[in-house]
C-alpha positions in Angstrom: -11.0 15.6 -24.5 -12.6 14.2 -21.6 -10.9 10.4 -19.9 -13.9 7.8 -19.5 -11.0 5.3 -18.3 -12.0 2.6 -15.6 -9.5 2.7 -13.6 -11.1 0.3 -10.9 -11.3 -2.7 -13.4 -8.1 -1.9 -15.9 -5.4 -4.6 -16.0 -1.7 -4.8 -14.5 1.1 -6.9 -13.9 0.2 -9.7 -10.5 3.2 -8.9 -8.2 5.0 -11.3 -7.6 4.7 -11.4 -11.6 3.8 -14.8 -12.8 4.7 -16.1 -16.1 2.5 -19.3 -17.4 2.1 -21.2 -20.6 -1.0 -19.9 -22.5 -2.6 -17.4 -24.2 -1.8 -15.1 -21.7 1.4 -15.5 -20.5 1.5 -12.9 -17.7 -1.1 -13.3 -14.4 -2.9 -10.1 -14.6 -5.0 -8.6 -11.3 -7.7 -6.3 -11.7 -9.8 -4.3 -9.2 -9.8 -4.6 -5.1 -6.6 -7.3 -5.8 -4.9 -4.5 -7.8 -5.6 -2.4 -5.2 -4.2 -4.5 -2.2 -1.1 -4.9 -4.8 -0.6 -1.3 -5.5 -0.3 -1.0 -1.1 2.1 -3.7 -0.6 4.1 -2.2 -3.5 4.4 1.2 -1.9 5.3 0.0 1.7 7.7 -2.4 0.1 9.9 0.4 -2.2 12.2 2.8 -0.2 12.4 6.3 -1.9 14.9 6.4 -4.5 14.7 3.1 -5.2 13.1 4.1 -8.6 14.5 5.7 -10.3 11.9 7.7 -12.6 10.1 8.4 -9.1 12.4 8.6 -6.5 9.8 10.0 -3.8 8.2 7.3 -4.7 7.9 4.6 -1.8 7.9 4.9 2.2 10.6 4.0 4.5 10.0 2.5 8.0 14.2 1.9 8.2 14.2 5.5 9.6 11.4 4.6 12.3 12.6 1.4 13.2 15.1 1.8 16.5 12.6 4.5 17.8 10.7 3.6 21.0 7.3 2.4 20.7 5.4 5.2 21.7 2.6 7.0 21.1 4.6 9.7 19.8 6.4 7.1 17.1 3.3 5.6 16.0 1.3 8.6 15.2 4.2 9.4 13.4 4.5 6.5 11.2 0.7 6.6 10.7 0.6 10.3 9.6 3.5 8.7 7.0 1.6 6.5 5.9 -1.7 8.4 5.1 0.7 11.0 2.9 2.2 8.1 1.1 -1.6 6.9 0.0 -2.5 10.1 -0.9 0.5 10.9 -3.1 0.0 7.3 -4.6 -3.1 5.9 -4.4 -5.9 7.6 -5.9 -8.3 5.4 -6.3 -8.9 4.8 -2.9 -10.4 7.6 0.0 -8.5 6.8 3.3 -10.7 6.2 6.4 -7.9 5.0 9.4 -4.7 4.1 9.1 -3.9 1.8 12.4 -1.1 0.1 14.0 -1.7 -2.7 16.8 0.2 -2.2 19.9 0.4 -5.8 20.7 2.2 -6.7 18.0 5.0 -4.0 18.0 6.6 -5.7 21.2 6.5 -8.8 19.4 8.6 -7.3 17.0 5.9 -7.3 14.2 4.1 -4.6 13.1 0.7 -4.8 11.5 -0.7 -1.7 10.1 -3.8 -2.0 8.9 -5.4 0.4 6.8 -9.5 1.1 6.4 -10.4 3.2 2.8 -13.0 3.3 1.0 -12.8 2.2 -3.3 -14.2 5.2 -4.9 -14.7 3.7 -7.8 -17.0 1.3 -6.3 -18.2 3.0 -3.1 -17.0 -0.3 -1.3 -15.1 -0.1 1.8 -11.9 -2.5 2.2 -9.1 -3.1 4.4 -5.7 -4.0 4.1 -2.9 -5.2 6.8 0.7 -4.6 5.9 2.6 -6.8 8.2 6.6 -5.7 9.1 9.1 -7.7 11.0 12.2 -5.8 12.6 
């Protein structure tokens, strides 16, 4: 049986979820906002933390008392790109980046280039950490 699902433009819960007075009670999000979602959903679960997918999630706790180097961010970046390929296939991974600048400050924004495949449309999307 072959699957003809959209997967771009399907439905799911808006995280935060919102619940409103109405028809539909529950804000749904669909493509590139469901997307961005999905991201922020991943980087913000440790592993284990589910518990009918315990590999599911990323961790920077483990990275976060290492020097910033060049060493620690390729690491962490390298992280990253297995965590969207385990979890997000509906997007191809161009760069995953962290700005230097803003790891002294004790923020770090990683931002991360991919392409929708669905769509053929390239997006971006900054995950921003304070520690």
């Amino acid at each position: 049986m072959e699957n003809n699902r959209n997967t771009f433009t399907e439905k799911s819960w808006g995280f935060p979820p919102e619940f409103v007075k109405g028809e539909n009670p529950t804000r749904m999000v669909t493509g590139d906002e469901n997307i961005k979602q999905s991201l922020y959903i991943l980087f913000s679960t440790l592993p284990l933390e589910r518990v009918h997918r315990p590999d599911y999630g990323f961790s920077f706790k483990e990275m976060l008392f290492e020097p910033a180097s060049l060493t620690t961010r390729v690491h962490i970046e390298k992280n990253i790109e297995e965590a969207i390929l385990l979890y997000e296939p509906r997007i191809e991974l161009e760069r995953v980046s962290i700005r230097e600048a803003e790891i002294l400050d004790g923020v770090w924004q990683i931002q991360i280039d991919y392409w929708v495949l669905e769509t053929n449309t390239a997006d971006s999307f900054i995950y921003s950490l304070k520690v």
